[in-house]
Each structure stands twice: as structure tokens, then as C-alpha cells.
C-alpha positions, 0 to 999 in steps of 0.5 A: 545300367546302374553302373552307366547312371552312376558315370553320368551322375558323377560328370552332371554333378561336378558341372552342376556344383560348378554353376553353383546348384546342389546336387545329390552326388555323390599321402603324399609323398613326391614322386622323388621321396616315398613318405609311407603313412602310418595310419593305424585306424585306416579302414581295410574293409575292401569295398566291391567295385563294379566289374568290368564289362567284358566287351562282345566280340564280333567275329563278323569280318568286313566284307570289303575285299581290300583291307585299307592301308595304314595311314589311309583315310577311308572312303566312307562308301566303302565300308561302314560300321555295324555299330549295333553289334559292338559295346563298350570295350576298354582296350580302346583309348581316348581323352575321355574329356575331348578335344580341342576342334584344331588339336591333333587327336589320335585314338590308342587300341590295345588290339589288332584291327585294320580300321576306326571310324568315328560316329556322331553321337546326336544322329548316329551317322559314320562321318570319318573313318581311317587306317589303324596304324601298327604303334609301339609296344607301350613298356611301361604297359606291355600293351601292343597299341594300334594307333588312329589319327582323327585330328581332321575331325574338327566340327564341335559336338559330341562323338564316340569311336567305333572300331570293329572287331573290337567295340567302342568308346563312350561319347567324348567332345570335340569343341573350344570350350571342351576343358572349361568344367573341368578346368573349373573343377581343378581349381574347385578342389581347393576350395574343398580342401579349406580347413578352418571354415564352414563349407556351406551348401551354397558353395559346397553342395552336398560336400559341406561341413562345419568348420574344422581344426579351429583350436591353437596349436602348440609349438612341439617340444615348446608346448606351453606357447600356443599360436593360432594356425587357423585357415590354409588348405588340408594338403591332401587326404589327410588334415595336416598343413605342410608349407612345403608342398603348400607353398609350391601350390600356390605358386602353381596358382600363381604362375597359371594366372601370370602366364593365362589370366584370359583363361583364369577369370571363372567365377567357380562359385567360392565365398569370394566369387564376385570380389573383384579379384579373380578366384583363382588368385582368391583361392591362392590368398586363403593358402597365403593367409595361413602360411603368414601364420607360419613365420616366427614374429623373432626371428623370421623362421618358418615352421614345418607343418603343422598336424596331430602328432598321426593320421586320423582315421580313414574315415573321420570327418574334418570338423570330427577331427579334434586331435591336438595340433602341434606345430613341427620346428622351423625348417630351412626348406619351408623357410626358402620356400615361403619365402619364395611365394611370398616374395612372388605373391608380392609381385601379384597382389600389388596390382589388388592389394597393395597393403597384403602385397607389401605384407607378403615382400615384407615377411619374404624379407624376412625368411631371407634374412632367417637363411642368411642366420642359418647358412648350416641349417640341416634337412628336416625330419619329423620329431620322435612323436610326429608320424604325419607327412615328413616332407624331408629334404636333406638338400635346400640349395635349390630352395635358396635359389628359388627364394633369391631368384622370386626375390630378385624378381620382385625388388630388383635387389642385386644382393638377390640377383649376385645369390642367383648369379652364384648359385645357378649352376649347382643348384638343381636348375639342369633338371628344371622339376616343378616339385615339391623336394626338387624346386630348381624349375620355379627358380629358373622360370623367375628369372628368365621373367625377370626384366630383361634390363636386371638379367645377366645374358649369360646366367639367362642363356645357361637357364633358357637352355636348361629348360630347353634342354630338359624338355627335349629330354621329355620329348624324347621320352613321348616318341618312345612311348607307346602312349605318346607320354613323358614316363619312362619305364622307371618313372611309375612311383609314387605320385607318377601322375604329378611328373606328368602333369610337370612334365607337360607344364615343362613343355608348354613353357619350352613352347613358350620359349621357342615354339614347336607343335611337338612340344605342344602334342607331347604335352596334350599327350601327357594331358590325355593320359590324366584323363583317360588315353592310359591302359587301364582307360582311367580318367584320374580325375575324380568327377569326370570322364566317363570312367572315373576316380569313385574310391578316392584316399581322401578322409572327407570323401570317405567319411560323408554320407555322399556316395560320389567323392568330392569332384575336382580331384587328381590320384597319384597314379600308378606306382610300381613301387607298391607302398601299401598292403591293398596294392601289394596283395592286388597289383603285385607282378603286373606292369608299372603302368597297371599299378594302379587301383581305384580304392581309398585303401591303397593311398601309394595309388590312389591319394590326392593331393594340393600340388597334385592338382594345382599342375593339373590347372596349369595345364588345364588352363594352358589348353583352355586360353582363348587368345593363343592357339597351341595348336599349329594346324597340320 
């Protein structure tokens, strides 16, 4: 019973913090690049974890002579379902969330069973029920999966799926409105993540602090100059402030108000709230402001990051956080890169603020002329003293374009367009990934939306097929995969959760480009995975779902007295790859998809971070947009 209290709490709370109510509830590496964290002090006390209940079984057989036909709906006088002999069992697998009333839906049960039935939740009456259907083998999972399609159940409200012999679900939604709380509750973590400002009850609820990191910083090997970084975003669950993986987060914030503004004008209840400027791009101008801070007056260089020279103790709360802060050397891939959100942050602001659009053109500008000085600039790596998230990138290229091709965007400058023109083919635009280190998807995407009347028609075509291209390679993907997903078996590194959520941003934008309800299942399918249809029954979203991330690697969660982590948050996700000692010692042997464990300890599976979730809004907000259904009905 504690444990099913603690799961409500959890959904409650996140909601009420939403509507601006207190309540008492309670690193990092891109998936290409393992960035291992060497935190000396991180707590290694393993914390108890609530055990799995272990479903009844019911070994009561239906006494209906004829056993259904797969792809059959039953008829609902035919058999009914003795729910009172079955309890929750994790082996069956939903979107925890819900479901939109017009969205294919399809429950996945790692078991053999001949039918499911769905019961709504308020009366506890048998309204549907259907054939299993004998699915793949998941190899990511090793899960032999019977699948269920339900997508004609389209009535809003609350249900949960009963399948004998097996269990249950818990309750889940069917609605128009069923992913707003949680679309809120993405963009909501970044105000969490704000650095260098009180977080007050009003705003925060019980996740409030005092104002952290305010001292200068010193500029490392230079450290008599000392600058003010104050602001910006905590990039994940330690303190530092990285442009590169802050800059592609922004632009995801960007990019999901430009392609869904009908589903970005939520008050989330921040500061700003009530402004005049949606929240949305509020949030993204608090991470602006600080990246400004980060260009060199002289010569329009960008400095890497800026953290202590190592991480901070697990459990150490921000404003406890009085380590000295040093600015990394200028880089070329943080260099391109502010420049590229610059220059596309120019574009949006001018609608707003006219004077801060042209403040961002002007400082883009500027970074561009820094690349052109440093042509032979080389990939960054850490200074000997600094052991904070490298963030390395030995090839810029796809940096460059991206910078040119938001640049070209926002001005119109054929110096711009002739770099892209150049460029395209052999910088990184094939793959078309929405990474940090692998940015060619955001340099693509600003040209294909580029006024038409500055596009070259074959520079246009090669990039639309590129993305085309790449998303038919997810969808391949998905119909092979037993959970309808885009992760190939090789695919569960770290920050596998990431891929995902691009991989479905990917396919909505193919969508976009040439429509196809494939394109639009496979990306659901991706969403569902995040928020529970997995094998382990996880929703990787802290505060949501009725099994929720609870044990977060992420410092303020872990160093406050609440006892739930900061709602909102997205885990990295499994990760065969095992990059810390918890997950060697308890996941060793088990299957890719498995490698996963809901402990602050194992931050190769369980950390959080800015451009985790910021796709995870994109997508959130793509399913949530009032005006265009992405649903074609069967």
C-alpha cells in the first residue's frame, strides 16, 4: 500500500507544482561519446528499493470452448474477465501516460495469453476485448511479446488493461488533453535546472533553493581575469554549464515553438509567466543570456564550459556549492555552435525583442568571424586540472555548417548560403542526428526552411532526401523491433534514451516533409517506450507514470530533504555499456534493453540532463498540437 500512496504522490504532485500549488513531494556523455564522471565523493550507500510485486497467478482457464483468433475482436458476451482474481503484473506494457482518442494504441505482454480486455476505470465495465496476437522476439529485450491493438477504444477517460492468466495494468488515459501535465513538466525541468537565482516556493514548491554559483570565474591558465558567468542552466546532474550540449538545447526549445507555437503557450508558472512571451521561449532566453557571457569581447571566440575544476559531491546542494569556477579555452565546436543558436535566436526574438534579436545576429556574427580566423582549430579536450564533462569533439565540420546554414537563414547572406552550398555533402548531413557532438540534423533542418527564393533546388533535394532517407532507416528499425521502437541491438549506450526521443523527433519532421502515418506510429512507438511500453515497465520520466524514475543521478534531488526527486526529468536510459561500478556489479549478463537501474549511484543509466529532455518537449509538444491531427484514422 505505501508503495501505490508513493506512485500517486508522485503524478499529484508534479501536476499541482504545474498549477503553481505547493506540495510536499517529494553526466552526461552523448550517446556517441561516453564521458565517464569521476567523482571521488559520490555516495555509494546503495539506497533499498521497493521490491517488485510479484503478480498472482491465475491458473483458472476460460471456459469458453473456442479459443479467439489472433487479430479477432471478441464479442464481449462471449467472455468476460474475472478481474478480482488478477493484480498488477509488470510483464504487461503500455504508455503509462495514455493515449491520444484518435492514436493507434497497442498493449505489449511479454507472456503467452490468447486475449485482452480493457475496463474502464470509474465503472469497472468490460468495454472491449481482443485477440493477442503472436509478436516479435524483442533482441534488444530477449522478450517473446504478444501484441494487442485497442486503437478502436477512442472515448476519453480513464481505463487499465486486464489480461487473464497474466494481470493488469495500472489506470492509464485515453483523451485530447492526456500529454499537457506532462508536456508542461518537460519544460518545467529547466526551470529547476536554473543556476544563479533564487528558486522561490512560489515557483518551485518544495524544490526551492537559494541562489547559486554567483562568484566570477576565472579564466583557466589566465586566472588573474576574472568574468562574470552568472545564469544559464546546470546541464545535468552535476553544476557545470557547457555551451555545447546547452546551445543544442536551446535550439530544441526553439525549433518546437517555430514548428508547434498552438502547443507552446502554457503558463508553466516561472518568474516570467504572464510576460507577454510564451514560457517556452522565456526559458530558452534565461540560457541565451548566459551563453552571450560566454563570447570573448576581442575576439568573438566562445569559451568551452564553465565548472570547478571536478564534480561536487552526490549529494552537495547547489547554493552549498562554493567551489571556484573556471572558464575551459575557447573551442571551435562551442564557437560554431553559439553561433548557430544565436543566429536562430535572432530570427525569433525580433517578433519580441527587437534589441536582444539583434544583440544575438550581432554576437552570431561575430563567432563566424572567429571560425573563419581559426579554420585549423583542433577538437577540445579538457585542461590537465579539469575533470568536469569534456564535451570533445575532434570533427567541427558539421559544426560550421550548422553555424552557416542558421546564419544563412537569418540574413540572407550568400557568403553564408555559398559555405553551406560547399559544405553539405561532406559534413555530417546524411545521418541527419540531433546530437550534441553530431549536429548535421539542425543544419539540414535550417535549410530546408529557408525561404525557398534563397534555396538552391538541388542542395534542397540532396537534404530533404537525407532526412527522408534517414527516417526510413528508423522505420526499418521499429518493424523490426518487438517493442515497435528505432534502437537497434547495438543502439543501448549511454544516453540511449536521447536517440529515441531524436529518432522520433526525426520521423515527425519526415512527416512533416511527406506525410505517412508510419512515420507518425513509429514515432508514438518511440514516445510510448519513454513513458512505459519498455521491458522493464519503466516511465523514464521522473513524476510521472505510475512507475516512475524515484532515484534520479541528479545532486539537488539527492541533497534536499524532499523525499521525491524534482519532477519533469528524463534518465538516460539503458546502457549495455556499464560505465559505473552499481551497474557493473547489478546489471552485468543481462540484455542491452535491461541495463537499466533507478539509482542515483549508476549515473551510466540513470543521470538527467538539459538536451535529454529538451527532445523530449519536442515531441511532447508535437503530440499535444491542437490544430494538426498526426493521427490518420484506420
Amino acid at each position: 500500500m505505501n508503495k501505490i500512496l508513493k506512485i500517486i504522490a508522485v503524478t499529484l504532485s508534479a501536476s499541482l507544482l504545474l498549477l503553481g500549488c505547493s506540495v510536499d513531494e517529494p553526466e552526461r556523455p552523448e550517446a556517441d561519446k561516453v564521458l565517464e564522471e569521476t567523482s571521488s565523493t559520490a555516495s555509494s550507500t546503495d539506497t533499498e528499493k521497493d521490491a517488485t510485486e510479484d503478480a498472482a497467478k491465475d491458473t483458472t482457464k476460460d471456459t469458453t470452448k473456442d479459443t479467439p483468433k489472433e487479430g479477432v475482436v471478441i464479442d464481449l458476451k462471449m467472455v468476460q474477465v474475472d478481474v478480482a482474481s488478477l493484480s498488477l503484473n509488470e510483464n504487461i506494457h503500455i504508455n503509462q501516460i495514455g493515449y491520444r482518442t484518435s492514436a493507434t494504441k497497442q498493449v505489449l505482454v511479454n507472456g503467452q495469453a490468447d486475449y485482452f480486455a480493457v475496463i474502464d476505470k470509474d465503472s469497472g465495465e468490460q468495454i472491449f476485448a481482443a485477440a493477442l496476437e503472436k509478436g516479435a522476439r524483442d533482441a534488444g529485450s530477449e522478450d517473446n511479446l504478444y501484441v494487442g491493438d485497442f486503437t478502436k477504444v477512442r472515448d476519453s477517460g480513464a481505463y487499465y488493461i486486464a489480461v487473464p492468466g497474466i494481470g493488469m495494468t495500472d489506470s492509464f488515459r485515453i483523451g485530447e488533453d492526456v500529454y499537457e501535465d506532462l508536456k508542461r513538466g518537460l519544460l518545467k525541468s529547466f526551470y529547476f535546472q536554473r543556476c544563479g537565482m533564487d528558486l522561490d516556493r512560489k515557483f518551485a514548491g518544495d524544490w526551492e533553493h537559494k541562489a547559486c554559483h554567483t562568484s566570477k570565474g576565472k579564466i583557466y591558465g589566465n586566472e588573474e581575469v576574472e568574468m562574470d558567468g552568472n545564469g544559464g542552466w546546470h546541464d545535468a546532474g552535476d553544476y557545470g554549464k557547457y555551451v555545447v550540449p546547452g546551445a543544442v538545447a536551446v535550439a530544441d526549445l526553439l525549433m518546437t515553438w517555430e514548428l508547434f507555437p498552438n502547443s507552446c503557450k502554457d503558463d508553466i508558472n516561472i518568474p516570467e509567466s504572464g510576460n507577454g512571451l510564451p514560457d517556452i521561449l522565456d526559458e530558452a532566453r534565461y540560457k541565451l543570456e548566459w551563453l552571450l557571457k560566454m563570447q570573448d569581447d576581442d575576439t568573438g571566440g566562445v569559451y568551452h564550459k564553465l565548472t570547478s575544476k571536478s564534480f561536487p559531491s552526490l549529494a552537495l546542494m547547489p547554493q552549498d556549492d562554493t567551489s571556484e569556477l573556471f572558464y575551459s579555452p575557447i573551442s571551435a565546436a562551442a564557437t560554431a555552435d553559439f553561433a548557430a543558436v544565436t543566429a536562430m535566436a535572432s530570427r525569433i526574438f525580433e517578433n519580441y525583442d527587437r534589441q536582444f534579436g539583434q544583440l544575438c545576429l550581432k554576437a552570431s556574427e561575430k563567432a563566424w568571424i572567429w571560425l573563419e580566423n581559426n579554420k585549423a582549430a583542433h577538437g577540445f579536450k579538457n585542461p590537465g586540472e579539469i575533470s568536469t564533462g569534456e564535451y570533445g569533439d575532434s570533427n567541427y565540420y558539421d559544426e560550421r555548417l550548422w553555424a552557416a546554414a542558421e546564419l544563412y537563414r537569418a540574413t540572407g547572406d550568400s557568403k553564408y548560403g555559398e559555405f553551406f552550398k560547399s559544405a553539405y555533402s561532406t559534413s555530417g548531413l546524411r545521418s541527419f542526428e540531433f546530437g550534441w557532438q553530431s549536429v548535421g540534423g539542425y543544419a539540414g533542418l535550417a535549410y530546408l526552411f529557408t525561404d525557398e527564393s534563397k534555396q538552391d533546388k538541388a542542395v534542397y533535394d540532396y537534404v530533404k532526401m537525407s532526412l527522408i532517407n534517414a527516417a526510413k532507416d528508423r522505420l526499418r528499425n521499429s518493424q523490426m523491433s518487438g517493442y515497435n521502437i528505432t534502437l537497434g541491438f547495438g543502439d543501448y549506450y549511454w544516453g540511449s534514451n536521447m536517440k529515441v526521443l531524436n529518432d522520433a523527433r526525426l520521423l515527425i519532421l519526415a512527416d512533416m516533409l511527406e506525410p505517412s502515418k508510419d512515420y507518425i506510429d513509429a514515432a508514438a512507438s518511440n514516445f510510448n517506450y519513454i513513458l512505459g511500453c519498455n521491458t522493464l515497465d519503466q516511465c523514464y520520466v521522473t513524476g510521472f507514470g505510475h512507475k516512475p524514475v524515484l532515484d534520479p543521478h541528479h545532486r539537488p534531488s539527492k541533497g534536499d530533504s524532499v523525499e521525491l526527486p524534482v519532477p519533469g526529468l528524463v534518465a538516460g536510459g539503458p546502457n549495455s555499456g556499464l560505465q559505473d561500478e552499481f551497474a557493473r556489479i547489478n546489471l552485468k549478463g543481462l540484455p542491452p534493453a535491461k541495463c537499466y537501474i533507478d539509482y542515483s549511484g549508476s549515473y551510466s543509466t540513470n543521470e538527467v540532463t538539459i538536451y535529454w529532455n529538451s527532445p523530449a518537449v519536442f515531441v511532447a509538444a508535437a503530440f499535444s498540437e491542437p490544430e494538426r491531427s498526426f493521427y490518420a484514422l484506420p
